[in-house]
C-alpha positions, 0 to 999 in steps of 0.5 A: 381787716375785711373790707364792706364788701367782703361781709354778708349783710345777715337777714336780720338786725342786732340792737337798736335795729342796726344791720348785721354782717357776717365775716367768713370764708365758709360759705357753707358753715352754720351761720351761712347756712343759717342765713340761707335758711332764713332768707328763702323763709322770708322770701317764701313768706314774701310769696305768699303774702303777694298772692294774698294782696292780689286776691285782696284787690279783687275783693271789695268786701275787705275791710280797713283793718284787715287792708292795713294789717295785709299792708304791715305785713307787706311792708315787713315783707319787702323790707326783707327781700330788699335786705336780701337784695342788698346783701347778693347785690354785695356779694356780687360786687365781692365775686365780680371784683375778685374774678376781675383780679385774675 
């Protein structure tokens, strides 16, 4: 049986919101690959929504909507990037315990 530190923690959630993992030796098949892709998307989004904040504190003729909507997709954004975060924090620990085994 794989352990939680051997899973991938996936860049999106199943039902109910609930985390998803990924259990594989393949770092390179479809799912990882998949994976990948999604997570730089979400990070490049990130980016650019990043800008778009700092230009916005610049300028005091944005409105309470258009301020709430950029803060709803910031807050998208960074619980993204905090997945992501977490799931290379896990792989790490995974690398770091095996490499330590030899």
């Amino acid at each position: 049986m794989t352990t939680p530190n051997e899973l991938r923690l996936l860049p999106w959630s199943g039902s109910g919101g609930k985390p998803c993992y990924l259990s594989t030796d393949d770092p390179d098949g479809y799912m990882s690959r998949l994976a990948d892709s999604i997570e730089a998307i979400q990070l490049g989004t990130a980016g650019e929504l990043l800008e778009e904040a700092s230009d916005a504190l610049d300028n005091q003729g944005m409105s309470l909507d258009e301020m709430r909507c950029l803060v709803t997709e910031l807050t998208g954004a960074l619980r993204d990037v905090f997945r992501i975060a977490m799931s290379r924090g896990h792989f790490r620990a995974a690398i770091d315990s095996s490499e330590s085994a030899y």
